[in-house]
Z-matrix of the N, CA and C atoms (Angstrom, degrees):
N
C 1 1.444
C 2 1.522 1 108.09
N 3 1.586 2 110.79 1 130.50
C 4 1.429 3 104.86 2 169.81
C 5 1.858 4 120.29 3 -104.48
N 6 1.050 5 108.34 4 168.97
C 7 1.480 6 131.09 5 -154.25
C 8 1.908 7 84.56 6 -58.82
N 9 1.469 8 109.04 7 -32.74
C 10 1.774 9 100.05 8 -156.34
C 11 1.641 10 72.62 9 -88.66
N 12 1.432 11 155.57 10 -58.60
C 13 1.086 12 148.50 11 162.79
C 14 1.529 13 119.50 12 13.30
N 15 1.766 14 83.74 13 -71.59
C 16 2.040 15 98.65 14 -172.48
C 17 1.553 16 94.73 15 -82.84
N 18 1.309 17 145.40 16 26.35
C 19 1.042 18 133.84 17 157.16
C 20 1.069 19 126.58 18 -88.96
N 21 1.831 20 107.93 19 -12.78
C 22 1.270 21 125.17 20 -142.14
C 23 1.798 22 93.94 21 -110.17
N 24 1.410 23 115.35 22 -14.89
C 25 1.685 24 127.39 23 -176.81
C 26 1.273 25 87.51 24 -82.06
N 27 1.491 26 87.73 25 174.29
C 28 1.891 27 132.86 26 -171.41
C 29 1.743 28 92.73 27 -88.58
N 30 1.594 29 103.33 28 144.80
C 31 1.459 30 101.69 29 179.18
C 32 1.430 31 120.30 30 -62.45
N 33 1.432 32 118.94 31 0.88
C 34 1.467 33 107.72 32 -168.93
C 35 1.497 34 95.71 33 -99.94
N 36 1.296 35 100.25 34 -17.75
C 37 2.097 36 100.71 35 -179.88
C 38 1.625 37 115.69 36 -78.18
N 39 1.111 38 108.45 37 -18.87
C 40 1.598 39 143.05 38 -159.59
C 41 1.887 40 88.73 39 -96.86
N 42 1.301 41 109.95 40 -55.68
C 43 1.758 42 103.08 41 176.96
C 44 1.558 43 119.03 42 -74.99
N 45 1.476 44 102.69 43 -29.56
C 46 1.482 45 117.76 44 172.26
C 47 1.510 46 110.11 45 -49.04
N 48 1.495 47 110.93 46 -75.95
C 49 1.892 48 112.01 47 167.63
C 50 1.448 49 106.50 48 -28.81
N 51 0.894 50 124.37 49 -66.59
C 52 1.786 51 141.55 50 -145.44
C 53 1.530 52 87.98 51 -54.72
N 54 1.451 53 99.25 52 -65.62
C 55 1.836 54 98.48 53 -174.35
C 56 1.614 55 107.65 54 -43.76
N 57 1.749 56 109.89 55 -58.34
C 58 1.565 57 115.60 56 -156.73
C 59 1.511 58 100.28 57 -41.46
N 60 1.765 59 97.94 58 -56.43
C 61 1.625 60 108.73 59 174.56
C 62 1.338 61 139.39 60 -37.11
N 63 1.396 62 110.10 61 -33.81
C 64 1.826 63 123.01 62 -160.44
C 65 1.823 64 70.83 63 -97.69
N 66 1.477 65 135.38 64 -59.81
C 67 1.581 66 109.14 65 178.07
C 68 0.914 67 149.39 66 -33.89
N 69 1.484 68 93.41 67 -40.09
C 70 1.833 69 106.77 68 170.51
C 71 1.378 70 109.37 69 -55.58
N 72 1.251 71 90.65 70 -87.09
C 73 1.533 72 121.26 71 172.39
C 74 1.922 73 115.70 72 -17.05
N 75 1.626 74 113.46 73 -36.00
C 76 1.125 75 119.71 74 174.12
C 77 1.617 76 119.36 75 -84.19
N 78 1.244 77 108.42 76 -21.57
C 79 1.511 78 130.59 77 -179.76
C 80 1.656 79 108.60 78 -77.30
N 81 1.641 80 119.45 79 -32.34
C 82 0.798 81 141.13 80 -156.70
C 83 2.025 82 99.52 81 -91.36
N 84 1.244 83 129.70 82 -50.73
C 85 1.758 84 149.98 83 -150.36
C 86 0.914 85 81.57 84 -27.35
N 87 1.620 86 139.30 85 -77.05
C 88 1.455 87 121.51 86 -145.80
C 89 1.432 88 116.21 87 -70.14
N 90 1.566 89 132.79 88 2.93
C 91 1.168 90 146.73 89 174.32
C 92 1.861 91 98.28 90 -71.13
N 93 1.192 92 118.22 91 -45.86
C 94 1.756 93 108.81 92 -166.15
C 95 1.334 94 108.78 93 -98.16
N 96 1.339 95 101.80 94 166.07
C 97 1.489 96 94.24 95 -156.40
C 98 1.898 97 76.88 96 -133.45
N 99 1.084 98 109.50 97 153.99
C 100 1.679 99 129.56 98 178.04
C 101 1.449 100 106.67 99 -76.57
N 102 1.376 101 112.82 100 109.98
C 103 1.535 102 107.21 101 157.02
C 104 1.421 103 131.54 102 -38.67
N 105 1.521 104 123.62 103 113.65
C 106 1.596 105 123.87 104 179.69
C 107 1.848 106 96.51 105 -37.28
N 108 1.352 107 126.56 106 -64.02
C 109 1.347 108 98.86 107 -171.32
C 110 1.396 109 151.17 108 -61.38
N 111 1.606 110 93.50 109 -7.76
C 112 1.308 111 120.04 110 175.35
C 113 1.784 112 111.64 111 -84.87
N 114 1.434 113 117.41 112 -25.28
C 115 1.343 114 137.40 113 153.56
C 116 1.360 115 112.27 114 -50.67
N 117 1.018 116 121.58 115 -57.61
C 118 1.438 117 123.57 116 -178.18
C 119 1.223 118 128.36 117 -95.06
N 120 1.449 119 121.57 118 10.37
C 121 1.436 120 134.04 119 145.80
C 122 1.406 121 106.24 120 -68.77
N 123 1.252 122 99.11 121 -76.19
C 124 1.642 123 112.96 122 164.40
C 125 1.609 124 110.22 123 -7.94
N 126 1.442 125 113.52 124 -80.30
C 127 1.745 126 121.00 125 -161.75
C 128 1.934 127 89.00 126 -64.02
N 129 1.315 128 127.35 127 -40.01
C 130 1.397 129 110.89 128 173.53
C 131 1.526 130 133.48 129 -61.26
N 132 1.101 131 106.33 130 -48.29
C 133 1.247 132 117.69 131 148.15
C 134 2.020 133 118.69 132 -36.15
N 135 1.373 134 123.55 133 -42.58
C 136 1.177 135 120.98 134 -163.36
C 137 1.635 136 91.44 135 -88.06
N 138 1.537 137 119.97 136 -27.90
C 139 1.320 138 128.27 137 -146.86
C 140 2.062 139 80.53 138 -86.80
N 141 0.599 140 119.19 139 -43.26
C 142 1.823 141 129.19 140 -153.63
C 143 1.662 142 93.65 141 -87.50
N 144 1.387 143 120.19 142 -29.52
C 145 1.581 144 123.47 143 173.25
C 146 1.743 145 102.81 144 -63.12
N 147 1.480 146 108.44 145 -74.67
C 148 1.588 147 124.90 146 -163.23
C 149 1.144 148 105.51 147 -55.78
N 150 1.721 149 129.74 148 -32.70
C 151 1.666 150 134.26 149 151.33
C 152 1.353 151 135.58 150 -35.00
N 153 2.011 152 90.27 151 -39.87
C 154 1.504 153 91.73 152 -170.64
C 155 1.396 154 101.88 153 93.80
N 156 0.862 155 127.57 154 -25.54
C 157 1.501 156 124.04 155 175.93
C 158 1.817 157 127.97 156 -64.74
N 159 1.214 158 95.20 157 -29.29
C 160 1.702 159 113.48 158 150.66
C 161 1.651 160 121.79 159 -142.24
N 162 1.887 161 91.82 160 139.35
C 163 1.589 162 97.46 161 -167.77
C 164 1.510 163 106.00 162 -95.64
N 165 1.786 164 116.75 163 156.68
C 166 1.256 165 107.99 164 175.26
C 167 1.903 166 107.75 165 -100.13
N 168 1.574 167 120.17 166 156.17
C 169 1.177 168 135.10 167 -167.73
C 170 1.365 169 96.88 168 -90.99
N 171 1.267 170 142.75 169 147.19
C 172 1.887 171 125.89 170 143.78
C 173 1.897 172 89.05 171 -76.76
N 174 1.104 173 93.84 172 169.18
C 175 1.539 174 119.60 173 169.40
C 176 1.896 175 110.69 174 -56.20
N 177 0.754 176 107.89 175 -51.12
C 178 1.257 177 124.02 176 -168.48
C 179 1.862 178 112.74 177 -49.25
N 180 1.701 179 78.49 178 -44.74
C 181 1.949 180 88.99 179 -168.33
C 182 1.900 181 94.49 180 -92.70
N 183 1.644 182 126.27 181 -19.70
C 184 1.372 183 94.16 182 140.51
C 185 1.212 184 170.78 183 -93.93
N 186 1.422 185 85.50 184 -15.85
C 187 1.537 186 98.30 185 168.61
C 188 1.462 187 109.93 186 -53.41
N 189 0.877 188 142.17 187 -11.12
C 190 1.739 189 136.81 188 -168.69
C 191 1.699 190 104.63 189 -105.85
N 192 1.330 191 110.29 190 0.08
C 193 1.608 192 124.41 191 -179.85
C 194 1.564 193 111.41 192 -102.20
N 195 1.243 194 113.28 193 -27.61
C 196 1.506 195 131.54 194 -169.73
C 197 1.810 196 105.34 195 -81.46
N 198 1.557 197 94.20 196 106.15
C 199 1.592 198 124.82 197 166.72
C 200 1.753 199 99.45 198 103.67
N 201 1.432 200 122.98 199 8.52
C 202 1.035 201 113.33 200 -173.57
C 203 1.532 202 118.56 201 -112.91
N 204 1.241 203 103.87 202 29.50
C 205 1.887 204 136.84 203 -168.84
C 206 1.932 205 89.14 204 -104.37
């Protein structure tokens, strides 16, 4: 099945995949391994937090910011 395929189903066939998928895929975690560059955003990101140099948001206080830029 291709991607323009599952575009072409009903949303409940379209949520059906999604689940089968996110199962696999969850059954699967210890199979992938993290890109080093995505690692080392990461440790910058942690390095620029514990500095003070970048602050963290809860969810809460952004979602109420989002589209209002």
């Amino acid at each position: 099945m291709s991607v323009s395929d599952i575009s072409e189903l009903p949303l409940l066939e379209k949520f059906q995949i999604m689940e089968a998928i996110w199962a696999d895929l969850s059954a699967r975690i210890d199979q992938f391994e993290i890109p080093p560059e995505h690692l080392e955003l990461l440790e910058e990101r942690r390095a620029k937090i514990a500095s003070g140099e970048m602050k963290l948001f809860k969810w809460d206080e952004v979602k109420h910011t989002i589209g209002r830029r």
